[in-house]
C-alpha positions in Angstrom: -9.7 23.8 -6.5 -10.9 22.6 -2.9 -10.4 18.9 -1.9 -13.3 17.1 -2.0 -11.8 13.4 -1.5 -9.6 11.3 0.2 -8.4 8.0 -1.3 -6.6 5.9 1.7 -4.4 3.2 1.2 -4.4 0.7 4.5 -1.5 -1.6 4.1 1.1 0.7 5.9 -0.1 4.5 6.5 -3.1 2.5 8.7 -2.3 -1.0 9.2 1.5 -2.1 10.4 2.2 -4.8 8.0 5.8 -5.3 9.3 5.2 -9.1 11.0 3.7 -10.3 7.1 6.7 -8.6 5.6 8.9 -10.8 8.1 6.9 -14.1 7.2 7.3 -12.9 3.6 11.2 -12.9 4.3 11.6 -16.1 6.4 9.5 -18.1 3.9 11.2 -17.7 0.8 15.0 -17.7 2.4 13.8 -21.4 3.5 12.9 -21.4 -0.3 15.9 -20.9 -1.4 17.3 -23.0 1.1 15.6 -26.3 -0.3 16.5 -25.2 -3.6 20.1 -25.2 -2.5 20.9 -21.3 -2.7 22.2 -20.3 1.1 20.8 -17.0 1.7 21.7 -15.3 5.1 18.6 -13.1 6.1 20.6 -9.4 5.8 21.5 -10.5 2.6 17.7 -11.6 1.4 16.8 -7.8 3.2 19.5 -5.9 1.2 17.8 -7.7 -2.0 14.8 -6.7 -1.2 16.0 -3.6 -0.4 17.3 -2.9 -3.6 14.3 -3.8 -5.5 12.5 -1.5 -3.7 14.4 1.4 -4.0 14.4 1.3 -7.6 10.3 0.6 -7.5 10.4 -2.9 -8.5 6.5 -3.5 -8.1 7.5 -7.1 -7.3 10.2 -6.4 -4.8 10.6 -9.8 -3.0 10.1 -11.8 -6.6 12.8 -9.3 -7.6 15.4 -10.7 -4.9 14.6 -14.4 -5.2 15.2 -13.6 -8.9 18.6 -12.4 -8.1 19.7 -15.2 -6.5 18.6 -18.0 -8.4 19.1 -16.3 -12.2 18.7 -17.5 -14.7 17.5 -20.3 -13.9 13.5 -20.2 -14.4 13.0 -23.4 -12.9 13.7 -22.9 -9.2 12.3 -19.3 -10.0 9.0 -20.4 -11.0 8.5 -23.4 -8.0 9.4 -20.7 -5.6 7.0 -18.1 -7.0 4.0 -21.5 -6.6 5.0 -22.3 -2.8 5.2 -18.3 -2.2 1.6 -17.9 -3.4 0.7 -20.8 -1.6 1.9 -19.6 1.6 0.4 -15.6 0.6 -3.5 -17.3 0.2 -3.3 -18.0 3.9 -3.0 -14.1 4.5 -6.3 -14.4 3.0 -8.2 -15.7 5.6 -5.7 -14.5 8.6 -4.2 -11.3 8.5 -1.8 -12.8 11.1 0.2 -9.8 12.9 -1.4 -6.7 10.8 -2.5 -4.3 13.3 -4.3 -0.8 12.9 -1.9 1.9 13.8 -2.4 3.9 17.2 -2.9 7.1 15.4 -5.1 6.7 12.1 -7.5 5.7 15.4 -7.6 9.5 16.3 -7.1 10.6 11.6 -9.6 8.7 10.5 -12.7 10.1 12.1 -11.1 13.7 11.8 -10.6 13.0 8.1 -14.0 11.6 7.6 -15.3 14.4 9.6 -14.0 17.2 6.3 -14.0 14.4 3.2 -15.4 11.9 1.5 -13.2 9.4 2.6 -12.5 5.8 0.4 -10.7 3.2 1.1 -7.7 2.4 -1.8 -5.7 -0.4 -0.8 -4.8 -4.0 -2.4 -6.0 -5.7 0.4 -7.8 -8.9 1.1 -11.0 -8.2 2.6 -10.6 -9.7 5.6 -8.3 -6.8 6.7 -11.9 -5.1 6.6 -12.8 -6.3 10.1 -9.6 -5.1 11.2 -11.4 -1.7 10.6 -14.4 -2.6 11.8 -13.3 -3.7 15.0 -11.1 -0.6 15.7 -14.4 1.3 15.0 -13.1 2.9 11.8 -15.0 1.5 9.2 -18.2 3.5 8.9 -15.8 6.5 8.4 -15.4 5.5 4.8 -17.8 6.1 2.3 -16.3 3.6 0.3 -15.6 0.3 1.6 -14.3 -1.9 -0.8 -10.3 -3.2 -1.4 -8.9 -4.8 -4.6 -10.3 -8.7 -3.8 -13.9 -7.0 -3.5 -13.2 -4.8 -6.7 -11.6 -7.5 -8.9 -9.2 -5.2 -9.9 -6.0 -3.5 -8.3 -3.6 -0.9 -8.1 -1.9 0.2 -10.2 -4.7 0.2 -12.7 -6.2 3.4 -13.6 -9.7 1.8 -13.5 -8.8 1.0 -9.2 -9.0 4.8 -8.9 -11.6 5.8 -11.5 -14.0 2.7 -9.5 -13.4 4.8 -6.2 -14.2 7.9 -7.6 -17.0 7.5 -9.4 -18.3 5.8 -6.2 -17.7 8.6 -4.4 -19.0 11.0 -7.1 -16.0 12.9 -7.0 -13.8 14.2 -9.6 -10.0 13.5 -10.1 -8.9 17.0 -9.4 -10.5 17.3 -6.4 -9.6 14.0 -5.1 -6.2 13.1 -2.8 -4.5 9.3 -2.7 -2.8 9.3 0.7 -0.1 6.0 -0.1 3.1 4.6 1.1 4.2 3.6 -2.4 5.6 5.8 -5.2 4.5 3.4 -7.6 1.1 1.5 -6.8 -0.4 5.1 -5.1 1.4 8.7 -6.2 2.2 7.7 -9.6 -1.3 6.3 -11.1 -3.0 8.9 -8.8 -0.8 11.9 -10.6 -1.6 10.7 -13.9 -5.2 10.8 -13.3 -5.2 14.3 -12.3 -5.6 13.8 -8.3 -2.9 15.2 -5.8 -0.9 13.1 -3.7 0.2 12.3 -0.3 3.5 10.5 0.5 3.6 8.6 3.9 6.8 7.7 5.2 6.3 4.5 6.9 6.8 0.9 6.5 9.4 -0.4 4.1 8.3 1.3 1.0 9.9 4.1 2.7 12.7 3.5 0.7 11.6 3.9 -3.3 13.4 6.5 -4.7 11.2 8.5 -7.8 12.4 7.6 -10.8 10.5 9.8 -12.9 9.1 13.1 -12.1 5.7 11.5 -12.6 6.3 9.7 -9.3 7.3 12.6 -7.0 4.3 13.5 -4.2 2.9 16.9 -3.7 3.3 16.4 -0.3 5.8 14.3 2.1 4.7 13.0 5.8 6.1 11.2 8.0 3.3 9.5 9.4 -0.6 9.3 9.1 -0.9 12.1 12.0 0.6 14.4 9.5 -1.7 14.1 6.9 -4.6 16.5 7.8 -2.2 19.4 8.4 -0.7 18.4 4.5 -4.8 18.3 3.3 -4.2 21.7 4.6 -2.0 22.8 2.7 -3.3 21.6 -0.9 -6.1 23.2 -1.0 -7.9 20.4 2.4 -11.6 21.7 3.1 -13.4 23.0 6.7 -15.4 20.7 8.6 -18.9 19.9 6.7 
């Protein structure tokens, strides 16, 4: 069946999130800190790490977790100041920065599909589209704070194709994570892109339900992988 579709996630294959994943990092070792727990940042890294690898959907959580269990306590007042300090990301996507290359995909993408935005995103990041002159590519425009609802719920996906009046099976997600983007994605019926960037690089499939049809190394790869599962001609 011919591709139709693209579902895109943002955070990673088109934005570099690596400066908020830092902040992430350096705020909650200074958490642990004040709670008393010394935490040297390769240490905190190889935590997250870890978590990550085995597709902890809460990978830093999951390392603060193994440092202060079992005690709930410090675990829960650092979870309250790490929300705290994520709301800001809310109204400034402080370092996030659109990737050199989805500036040249995008438009060729949109040029062959229906192309929607999929990402758990804030929607400021929107103007981070919209000033790089990407936006109007997508025929759907909405991330999870706009939707009300995230990956990986199966209703995210069903939402983005029903708005783009396009059925499962002829749909692609194009995500960094094995979790939030191939796995939900599979189950629905839609074929799936793995992009090998950022530090979600690292999950490792733990069921067969999470393995992509197709592995890239990087956004400029992706049209070439469209190719190959079936990807459509220019319309």
């Amino acid at each position: 069946m011919t591709l139709r579709a693209v579902l895109l996630d943002l955070g990673g294959p088109v934005l570099n999130e690596d400066a908020e994943y830092a902040s992430w990092e350096t705020f909650l070792i200074k958490a642990l800190g004040a709670e008393g727990i010394a935490v040297d940042p390769d240490g905190f890294a190889a935590a997250v790490h870890a978590a990550i690898a085995r597709c902890d959907p809460n990978a830093h959580l999951a390392a603060v977790w193994s440092f202060v269990r079992p005690d709930v306590d410090k675990f829960r007042r650092i979870c309250d100041a790490f929300r705290q300090h994520g709301r800001a990301f809310l109204t400034n996507p402080r370092g996030v920065f659109v990737r050199p290359e989805a500036r040249e995909v995008i438009p060729a993408l949109a040029a062959r599909y229906s192309l929607g935005i999929a990402a758990n995103q804030p929607v400021t990041v929107l103007s981070l589209l919209e000033d790089a002159e990407l936006l109007h590519g997508f025929h759907w425009q909405h991330v999870s704070e706009g939707m009300r609802v995230a990956k990986p719920a199966p209703l995210f996906f069903r939402m983005i194709l029903d708005g783009l009046g396009v059925p499962a099976e002829e749909a692609v997600m194009v995500g960094d994570r094995l979790d939030f983007d191939v796995h939900p994605a599979k189950l629905l019926g839609m074929k799936t892109v793995r992009v090998l960037v950022g530090p979600y690089a690292g999950q490792q499939p733990p069921t067969p339900w999470h393995v992509p049809d197709r592995t890239v190394a990087s956004l400029s790869e992706v049209p070439s992988a469209l190719a190959e599962l079936g990807g459509r001609g220019p319309r």
